[in-house]
C-alpha positions in Angstrom: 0.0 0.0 0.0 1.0 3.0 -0.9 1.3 6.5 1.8 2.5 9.3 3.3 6.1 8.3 5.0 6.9 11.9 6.7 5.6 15.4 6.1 6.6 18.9 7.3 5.0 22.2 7.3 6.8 26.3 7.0 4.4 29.2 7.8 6.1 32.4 7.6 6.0 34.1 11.1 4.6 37.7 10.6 1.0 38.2 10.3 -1.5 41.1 9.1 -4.9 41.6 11.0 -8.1 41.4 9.3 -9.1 45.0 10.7 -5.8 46.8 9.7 -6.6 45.9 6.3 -9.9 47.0 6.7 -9.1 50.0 8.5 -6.8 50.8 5.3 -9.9 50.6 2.8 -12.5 51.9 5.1 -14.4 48.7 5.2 -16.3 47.4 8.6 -13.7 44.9 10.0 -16.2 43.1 12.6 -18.5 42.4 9.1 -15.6 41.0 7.0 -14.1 38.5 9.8 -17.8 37.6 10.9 -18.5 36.8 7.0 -14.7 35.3 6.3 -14.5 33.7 9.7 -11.2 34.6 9.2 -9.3 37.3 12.1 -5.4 37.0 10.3 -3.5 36.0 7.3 0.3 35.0 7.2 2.7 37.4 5.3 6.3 36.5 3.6 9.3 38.0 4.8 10.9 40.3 2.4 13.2 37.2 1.4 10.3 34.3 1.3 8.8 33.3 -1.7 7.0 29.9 -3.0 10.4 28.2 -3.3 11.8 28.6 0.7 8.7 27.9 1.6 8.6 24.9 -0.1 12.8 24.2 0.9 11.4 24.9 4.5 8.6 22.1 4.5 10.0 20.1 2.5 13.2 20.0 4.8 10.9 20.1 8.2 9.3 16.8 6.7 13.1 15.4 6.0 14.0 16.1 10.0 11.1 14.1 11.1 12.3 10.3 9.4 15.6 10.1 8.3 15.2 9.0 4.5 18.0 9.5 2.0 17.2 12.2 -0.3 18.9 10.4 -3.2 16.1 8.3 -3.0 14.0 10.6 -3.8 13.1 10.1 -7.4 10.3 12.7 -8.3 9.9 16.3 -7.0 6.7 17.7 -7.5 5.5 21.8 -6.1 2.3 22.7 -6.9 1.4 26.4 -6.7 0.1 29.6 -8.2 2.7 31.9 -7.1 6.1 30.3 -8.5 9.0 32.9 -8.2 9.1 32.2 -12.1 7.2 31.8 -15.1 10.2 29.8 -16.9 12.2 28.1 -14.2 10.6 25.2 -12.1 10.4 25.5 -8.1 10.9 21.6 -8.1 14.4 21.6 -8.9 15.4 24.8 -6.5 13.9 22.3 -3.8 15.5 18.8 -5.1 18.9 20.9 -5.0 18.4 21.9 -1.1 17.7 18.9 0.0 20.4 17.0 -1.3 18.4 15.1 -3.9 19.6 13.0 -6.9 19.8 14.7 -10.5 18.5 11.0 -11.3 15.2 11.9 -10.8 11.8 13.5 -12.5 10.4 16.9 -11.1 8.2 19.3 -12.0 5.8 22.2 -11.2 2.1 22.4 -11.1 -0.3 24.8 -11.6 -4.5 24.1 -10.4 -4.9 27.2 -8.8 -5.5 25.9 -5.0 -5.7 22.3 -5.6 -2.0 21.9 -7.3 -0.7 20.4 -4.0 -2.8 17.5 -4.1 -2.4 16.8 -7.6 0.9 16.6 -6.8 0.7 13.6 -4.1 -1.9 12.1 -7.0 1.1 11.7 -9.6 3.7 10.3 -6.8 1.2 8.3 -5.6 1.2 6.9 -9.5 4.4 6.9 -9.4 5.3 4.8 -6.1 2.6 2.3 -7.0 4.0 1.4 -10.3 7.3 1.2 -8.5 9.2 3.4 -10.7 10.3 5.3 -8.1 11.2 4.7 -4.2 9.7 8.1 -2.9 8.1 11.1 -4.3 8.2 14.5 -2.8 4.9 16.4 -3.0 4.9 20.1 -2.0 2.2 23.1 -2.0 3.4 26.0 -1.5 2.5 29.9 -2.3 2.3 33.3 -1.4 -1.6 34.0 -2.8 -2.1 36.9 -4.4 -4.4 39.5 -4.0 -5.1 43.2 -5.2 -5.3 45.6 -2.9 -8.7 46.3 -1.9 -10.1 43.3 -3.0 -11.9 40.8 -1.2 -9.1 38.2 -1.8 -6.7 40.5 -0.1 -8.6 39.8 3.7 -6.9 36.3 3.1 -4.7 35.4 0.7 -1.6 34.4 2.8 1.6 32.2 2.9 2.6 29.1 3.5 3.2 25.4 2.6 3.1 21.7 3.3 4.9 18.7 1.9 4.4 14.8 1.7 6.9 11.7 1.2 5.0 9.1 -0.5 6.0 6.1 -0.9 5.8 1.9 0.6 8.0 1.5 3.2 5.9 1.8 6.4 3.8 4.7 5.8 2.4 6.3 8.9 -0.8 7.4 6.9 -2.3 4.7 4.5 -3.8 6.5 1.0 -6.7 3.8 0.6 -8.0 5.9 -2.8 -8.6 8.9 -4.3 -10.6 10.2 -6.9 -11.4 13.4 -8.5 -13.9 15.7 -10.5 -13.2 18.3 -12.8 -14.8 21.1 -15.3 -14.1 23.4 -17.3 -15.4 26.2 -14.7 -14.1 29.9 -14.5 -14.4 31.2 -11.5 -11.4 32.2 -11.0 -8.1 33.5 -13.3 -4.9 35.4 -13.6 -3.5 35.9 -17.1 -0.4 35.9 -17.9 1.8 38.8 -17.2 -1.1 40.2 -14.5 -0.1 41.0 -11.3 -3.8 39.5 -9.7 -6.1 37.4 -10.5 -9.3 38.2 -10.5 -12.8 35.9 -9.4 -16.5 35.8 -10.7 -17.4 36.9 -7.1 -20.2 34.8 -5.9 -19.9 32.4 -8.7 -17.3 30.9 -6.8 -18.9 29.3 -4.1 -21.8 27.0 -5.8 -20.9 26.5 -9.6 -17.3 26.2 -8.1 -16.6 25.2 -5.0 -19.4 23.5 -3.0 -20.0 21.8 -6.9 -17.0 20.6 -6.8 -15.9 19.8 -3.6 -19.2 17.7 -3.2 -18.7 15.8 -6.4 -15.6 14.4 -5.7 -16.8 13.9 -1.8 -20.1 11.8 -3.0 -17.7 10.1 -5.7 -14.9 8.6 -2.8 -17.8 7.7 -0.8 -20.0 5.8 -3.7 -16.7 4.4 -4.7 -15.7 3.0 -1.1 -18.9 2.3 0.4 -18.8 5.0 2.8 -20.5 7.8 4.6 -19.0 10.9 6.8 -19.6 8.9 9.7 -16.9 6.4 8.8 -14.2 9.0 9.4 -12.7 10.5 12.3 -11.7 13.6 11.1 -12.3 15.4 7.2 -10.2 18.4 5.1 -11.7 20.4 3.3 -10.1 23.3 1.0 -10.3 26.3 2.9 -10.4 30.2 1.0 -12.7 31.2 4.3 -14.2 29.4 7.3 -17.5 29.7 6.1 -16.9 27.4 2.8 -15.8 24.4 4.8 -18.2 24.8 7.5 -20.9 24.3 5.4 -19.8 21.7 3.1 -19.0 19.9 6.2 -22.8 20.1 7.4 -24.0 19.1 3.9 -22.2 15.9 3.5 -23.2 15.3 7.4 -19.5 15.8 8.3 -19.5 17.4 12.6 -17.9 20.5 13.6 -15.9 18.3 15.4 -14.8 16.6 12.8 -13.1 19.5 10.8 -12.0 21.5 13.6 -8.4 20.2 14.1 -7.9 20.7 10.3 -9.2 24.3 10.2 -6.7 26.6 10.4 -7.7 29.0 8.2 -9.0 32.0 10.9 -6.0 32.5 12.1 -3.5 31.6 8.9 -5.2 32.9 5.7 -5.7 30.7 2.5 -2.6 29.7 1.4 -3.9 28.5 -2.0 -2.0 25.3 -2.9 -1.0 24.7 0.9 -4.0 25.0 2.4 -5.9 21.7 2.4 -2.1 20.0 2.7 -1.7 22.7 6.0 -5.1 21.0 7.2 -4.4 17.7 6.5 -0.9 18.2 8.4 -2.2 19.8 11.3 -4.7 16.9 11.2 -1.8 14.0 11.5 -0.3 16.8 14.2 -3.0 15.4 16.7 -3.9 12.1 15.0 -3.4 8.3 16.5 -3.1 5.0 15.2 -6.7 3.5 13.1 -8.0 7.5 12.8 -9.5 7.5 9.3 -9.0 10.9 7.4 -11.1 12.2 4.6 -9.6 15.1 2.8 -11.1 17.1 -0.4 -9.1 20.0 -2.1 -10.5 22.4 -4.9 -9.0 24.4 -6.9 -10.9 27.3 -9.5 -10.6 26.1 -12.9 -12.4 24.0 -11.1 -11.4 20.8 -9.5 -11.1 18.9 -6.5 -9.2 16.0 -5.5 -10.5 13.5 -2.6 -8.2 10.8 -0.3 -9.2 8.5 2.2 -6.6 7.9 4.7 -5.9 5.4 7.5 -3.0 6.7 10.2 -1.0 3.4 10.9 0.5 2.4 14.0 4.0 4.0 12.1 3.1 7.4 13.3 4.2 6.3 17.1 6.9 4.2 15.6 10.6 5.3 16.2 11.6 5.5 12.8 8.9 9.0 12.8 9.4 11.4 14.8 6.1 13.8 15.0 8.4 16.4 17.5 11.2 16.6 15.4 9.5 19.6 13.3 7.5 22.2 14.0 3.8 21.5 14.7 1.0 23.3 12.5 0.0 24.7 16.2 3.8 25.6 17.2 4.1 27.8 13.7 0.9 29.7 14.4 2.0 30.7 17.6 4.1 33.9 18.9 3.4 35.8 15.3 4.7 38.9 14.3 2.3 41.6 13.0 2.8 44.1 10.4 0.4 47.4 9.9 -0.8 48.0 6.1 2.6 49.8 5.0 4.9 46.8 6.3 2.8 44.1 5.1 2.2 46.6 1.1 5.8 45.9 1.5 6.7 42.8 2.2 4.3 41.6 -0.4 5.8 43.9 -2.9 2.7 46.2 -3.2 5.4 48.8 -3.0 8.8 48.7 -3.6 11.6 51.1 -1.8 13.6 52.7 -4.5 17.4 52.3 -3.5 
């Protein structure tokens, strides 16, 4: 059976306030995070882009199970935000970690659902035994224009996943997926932003979405949301997983160790990955996870996952990275000029 064997997590450490962006545009703060369910988004440092990110987790997942990188034959980052338009973040990241040249890597591009179809194509991959392990990464610094409603909580941030057969600590039973041509959401080339259909992202794209490929994994393994112990789902807002949750029949319970979104932002391709990672954070032996991603386009990818008795093992060990809770904590914040700054709104003239 094919799984995760480690994963790590890097969430930049300073942090914008709902309300100061608010304050900036004259908008009613208490509204917005009431509506968003979201209070904070993480920011980049002035030196943090898609690719340390992705070094970061992908090295955080490394110092939790000692693996040989040169066994590492595919290198996948999925994101919307890649430091370049001609010059893959996969190979910046198989460099860093000591990886093989002897290997396959690539960048993806699914607007927020790139991470997991990244673990989809290692999962491939390991189970047709070309390679050993495949490194799966989402990672970005969303974008959004000032003003806009994406800018309350675009944010930063990334997970990555070592897939492969030799004693997983998280079993991938399946996954499946649905996708349609659906534009809800866009950026051109050469735009700074991309830009959304407003409301015609939440039921022609995201609830349609995320609940066809949910009612898919459970008509293809005979199960319902009761059969899990905890469920991921894609996260722009709080609101949008909330009430998928309730419409498969999914409890608040359920999705609250995953949903870190009030206090993180959506971090586009990381943020389902983020969720389920901050779900193995807290997970035990037999839990049985059920994770969906979307991304606009539209997509979404489903998994069902069984955490084996590997994540207590001595081979993994859970405290030798960062926690999703441990990198939330003790943030930094930034008022409006700091943060236009840091996400190069504005740019100091030397």
């Amino acid at each position: 059976m094919v799984g995760i064997i480690t994963y790590g997590v890097y969430i930049p450490r300073y942090r914008i306030k709902v309300e100061e962006i608010a304050r900036v545009w004259g908008a009613n703060a208490a509204e917005i995070s009431s509506g968003l369910g979201v209070f904070e988004k993480s920011v980049p440092d002035l030196d943090e882009d898609t690719a340390t990110i992705a070094v970061e987790a992908a090295r955080h997942a490394l110092a939790r199970r000692k693996v040989d990188p040169e066994e590492i034959g595919a290198i996948y980052v999925g994101s919307e935000s890649h430091p370049y338009a001609v010059k893959p973040t996969a190979c910046t990241v198989g460099e860093a970690i000591g990886a093989t040249p002897n290997m396959t890597a690539a960048d993806y591009e699914f607007a927020c659902k790139a991470g997991t179809a990244a673990i989809q194509t290692c999962m491939g991959l390991v189970s047709s035994r070309m390679i050993t392990y495949g490194l799966a990464i989402g990672s970005d610094i969303a974008q959004g224009a000032p003003s806009d409603a994406l800018e309350y909580t675009a944010a930063a941030g990334g997970a990555a996943f070592l897939i492969g057969r030799d004693d997983p600590i998280a079993l991938i039973h399946h996954t499946c997926s649905f996708t349609t041509d659906t534009p809800d959401f866009w950026r051109r080339e050469g735009q700074d932003y991309p830009r959304h259909g407003g409301r015609f992202t939440g039921d022609p794209g995201y609830f349609k979405h995320v609940e066809g490929a949910s009612r898919l994994m459970f008509e293809q393994m005979k199960k319902t949301a009761k059969d899990y112990d905890y469920a991921v789902f894609h996260q722009p807002n709080a609101k949008f997983p909330h009430k998928v949750a309730k419409t498969l029949e999914f409890s608040t319970e359920q999705i609250k160790p995953g949903l870190v979104v009030p206090h993180l932002g959506n971090t586009y391709s990381g943020a389902s990955p983020i969720g389920l990672a901050a779900t193995l954070d807290i997970a035990k032996p037999g839990d049985r996870i059920f994770v969906c991603s979307f991304g606009s386009g539209a997509g979404s990818d489903a998994f069902d996952i069984e955490v084996t008795d590997a994540i207590l093992g001595k081979a993994f060990r859970r405290e030798a990275a960062p926690s999703v809770e441990q990198l939330l904590k003790n943030p930094i914040y930034l008022d409006y000029a700091q943060y236009a700054r840091h996400k190069g709104k504005i740019v100091m003239q030397s």
